[in-house]
VEXDREN-2710 file (C-alpha; in Angstrom, 1 decimal):
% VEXDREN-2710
k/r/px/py/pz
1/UNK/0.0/0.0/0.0
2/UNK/1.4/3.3/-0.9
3/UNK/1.2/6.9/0.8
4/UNK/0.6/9.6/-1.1
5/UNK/2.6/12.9/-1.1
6/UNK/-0.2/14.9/0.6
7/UNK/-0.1/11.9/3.7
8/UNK/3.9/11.7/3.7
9/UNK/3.8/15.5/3.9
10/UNK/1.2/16.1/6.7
11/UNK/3.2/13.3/8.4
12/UNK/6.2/14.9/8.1
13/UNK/5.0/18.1/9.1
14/UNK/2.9/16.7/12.4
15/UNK/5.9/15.1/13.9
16/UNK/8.3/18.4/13.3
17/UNK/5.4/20.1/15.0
18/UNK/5.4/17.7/17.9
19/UNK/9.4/17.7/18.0
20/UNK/9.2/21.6/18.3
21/UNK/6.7/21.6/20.6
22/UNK/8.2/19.0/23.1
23/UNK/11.6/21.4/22.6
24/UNK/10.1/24.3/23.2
25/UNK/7.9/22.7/26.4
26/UNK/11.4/21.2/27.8
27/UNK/13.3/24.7/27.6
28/UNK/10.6/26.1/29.1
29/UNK/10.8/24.1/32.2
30/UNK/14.2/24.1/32.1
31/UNK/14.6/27.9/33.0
32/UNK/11.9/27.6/35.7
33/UNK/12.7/27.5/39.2
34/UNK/10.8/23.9/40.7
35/UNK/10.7/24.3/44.3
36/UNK/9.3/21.8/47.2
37/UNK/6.3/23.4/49.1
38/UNK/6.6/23.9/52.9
39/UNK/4.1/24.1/55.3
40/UNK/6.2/26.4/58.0
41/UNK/6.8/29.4/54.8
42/UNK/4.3/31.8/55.3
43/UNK/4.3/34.9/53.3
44/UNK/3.0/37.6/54.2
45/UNK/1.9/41.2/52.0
46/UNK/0.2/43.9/53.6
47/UNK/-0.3/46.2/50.2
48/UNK/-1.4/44.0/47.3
49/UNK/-1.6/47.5/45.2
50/UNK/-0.4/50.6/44.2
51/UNK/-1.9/53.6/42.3
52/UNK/1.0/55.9/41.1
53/UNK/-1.9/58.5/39.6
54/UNK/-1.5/60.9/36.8
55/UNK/2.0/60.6/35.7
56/UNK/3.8/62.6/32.8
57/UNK/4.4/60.3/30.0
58/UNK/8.2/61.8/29.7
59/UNK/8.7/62.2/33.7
60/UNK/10.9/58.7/34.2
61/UNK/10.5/55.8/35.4
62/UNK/8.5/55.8/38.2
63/UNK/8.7/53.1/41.2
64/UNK/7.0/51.4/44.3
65/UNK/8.6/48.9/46.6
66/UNK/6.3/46.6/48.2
67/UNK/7.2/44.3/51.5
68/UNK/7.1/40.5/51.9
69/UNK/7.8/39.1/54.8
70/UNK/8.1/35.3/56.1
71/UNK/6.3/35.3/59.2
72/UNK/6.8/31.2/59.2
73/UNK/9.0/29.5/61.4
74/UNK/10.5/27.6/57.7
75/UNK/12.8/29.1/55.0
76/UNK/10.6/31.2/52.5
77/UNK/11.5/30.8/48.7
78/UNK/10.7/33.2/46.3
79/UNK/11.1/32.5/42.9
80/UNK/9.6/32.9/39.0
81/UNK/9.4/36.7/38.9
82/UNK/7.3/37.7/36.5
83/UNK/5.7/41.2/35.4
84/UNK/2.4/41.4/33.0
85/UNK/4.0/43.9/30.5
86/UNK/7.3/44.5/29.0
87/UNK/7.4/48.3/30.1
88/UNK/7.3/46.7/33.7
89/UNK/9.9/45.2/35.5
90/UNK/10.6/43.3/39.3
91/UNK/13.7/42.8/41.2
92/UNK/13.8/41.8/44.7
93/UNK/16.2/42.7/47.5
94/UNK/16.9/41.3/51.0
95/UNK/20.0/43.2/52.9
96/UNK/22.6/43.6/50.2
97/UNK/21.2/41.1/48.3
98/UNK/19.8/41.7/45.5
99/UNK/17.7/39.7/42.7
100/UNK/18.5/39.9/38.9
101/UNK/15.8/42.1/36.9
102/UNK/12.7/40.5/36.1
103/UNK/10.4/41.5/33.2
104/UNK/7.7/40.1/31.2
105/UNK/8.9/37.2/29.9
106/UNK/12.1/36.1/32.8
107/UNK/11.9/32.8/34.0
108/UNK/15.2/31.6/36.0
109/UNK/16.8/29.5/38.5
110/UNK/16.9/32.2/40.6
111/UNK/15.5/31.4/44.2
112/UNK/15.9/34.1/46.9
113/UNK/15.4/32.5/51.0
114/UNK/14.2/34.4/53.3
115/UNK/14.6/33.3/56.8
116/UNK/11.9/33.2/59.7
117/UNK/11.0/37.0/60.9
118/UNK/13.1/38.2/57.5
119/UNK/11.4/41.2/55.0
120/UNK/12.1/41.5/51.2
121/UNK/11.8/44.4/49.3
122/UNK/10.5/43.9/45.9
123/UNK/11.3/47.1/43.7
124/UNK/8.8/47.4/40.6
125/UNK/9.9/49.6/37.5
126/UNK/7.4/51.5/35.4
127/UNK/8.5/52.9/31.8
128/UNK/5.7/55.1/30.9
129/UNK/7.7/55.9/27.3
130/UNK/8.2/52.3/26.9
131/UNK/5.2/52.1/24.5
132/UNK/5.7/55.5/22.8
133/UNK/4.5/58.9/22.7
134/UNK/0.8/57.6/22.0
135/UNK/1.0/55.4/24.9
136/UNK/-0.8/57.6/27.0
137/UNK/-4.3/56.6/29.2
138/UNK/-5.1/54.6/32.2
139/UNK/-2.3/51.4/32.6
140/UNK/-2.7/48.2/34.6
141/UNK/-0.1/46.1/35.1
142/UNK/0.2/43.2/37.1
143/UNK/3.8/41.7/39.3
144/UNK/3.5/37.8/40.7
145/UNK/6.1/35.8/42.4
146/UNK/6.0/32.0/43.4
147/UNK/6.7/30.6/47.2
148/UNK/7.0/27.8/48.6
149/UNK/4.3/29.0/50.8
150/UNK/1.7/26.1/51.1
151/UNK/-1.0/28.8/51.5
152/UNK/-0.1/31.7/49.4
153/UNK/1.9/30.0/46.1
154/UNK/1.5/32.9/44.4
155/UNK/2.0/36.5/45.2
156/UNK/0.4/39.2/43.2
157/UNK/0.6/42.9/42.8
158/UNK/-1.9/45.3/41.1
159/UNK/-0.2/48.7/39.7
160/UNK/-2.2/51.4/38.4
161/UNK/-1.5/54.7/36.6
162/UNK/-3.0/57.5/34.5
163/UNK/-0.1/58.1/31.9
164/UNK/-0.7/61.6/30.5
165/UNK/1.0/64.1/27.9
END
């Protein structure tokens, strides 16, 4: 029994697809932290969002640290920084410690600990001439890191702004 061309093809085709997609899905975990969950982590965030108002779409790069702090009795991790847009980006710091800079699409090794009773600083970056001189109106963007934290494995921040001429 013969194949025709059009089978062979489509064949052909399905299984690069399937090749490049297992690649692609294998890289992807690769560059992601995979950390154990612990019941004794417990982040904590007190502001979960930040309103920067009207700001001047050539003023800078404006900025807001939030606070997280492990109020478990376990080793907090903190890990797959991640910010909503590219105009956005997170870095964390802990003492002189500091994390590398996170943006929209960072995923990395990169695990900061945080002892019992310990607070983090995580600094978030706002380029409101990242998109432009037409990127002006009201902007959301959106900051999450991953714990370990059985009851919190997700942190998430909600920044707001009115980018005007």
């Amino acid at each position: 029994m013969m194949m025709s061309k059009t089978t062979v093809m489509a064949i052909i085709v399905g299984l690069v697809v399937l090749f490049g997609g297992s690649v692609w899905l294998a890289s992807t975990m690769a560059n992601s932290a995979q950390v154990e969950m612990s019941e004794g982590a417990v982040a904590v965030v007190e502001e979960k969002s930040y309103d920067w108002g009207e700001i001047k779409i050539d003023g800078g790069i404006v900025e807001k640290v939030f606070l997280v702090k492990n109020e478990g009795d376990e080793v907090l991790k903190l890990f797959n920084v991640e910010t909503s847009c590219v105009c956005t980006t997170a870095q964390m710091a802990k003492g002189e410690q500091t994390s590398p800079v996170f943006g929209m699409h960072d995923k990395s090794q990169y695990v900061l600990e945080v002892d019992p009773g310990e607070t983090v600083d995580v600094l978030v970056k706002f380029d409101p001439m990242f998109h432009g001189p037409n990127g002006v109106g009201p902007i959301s963007r959106t900051v999450t890191i991953e714990t370990n934290d059985v009851s919190s494995p997700k942190l998430s921040w909600m920044l707001t702004a009115m980018v005007v001429r």
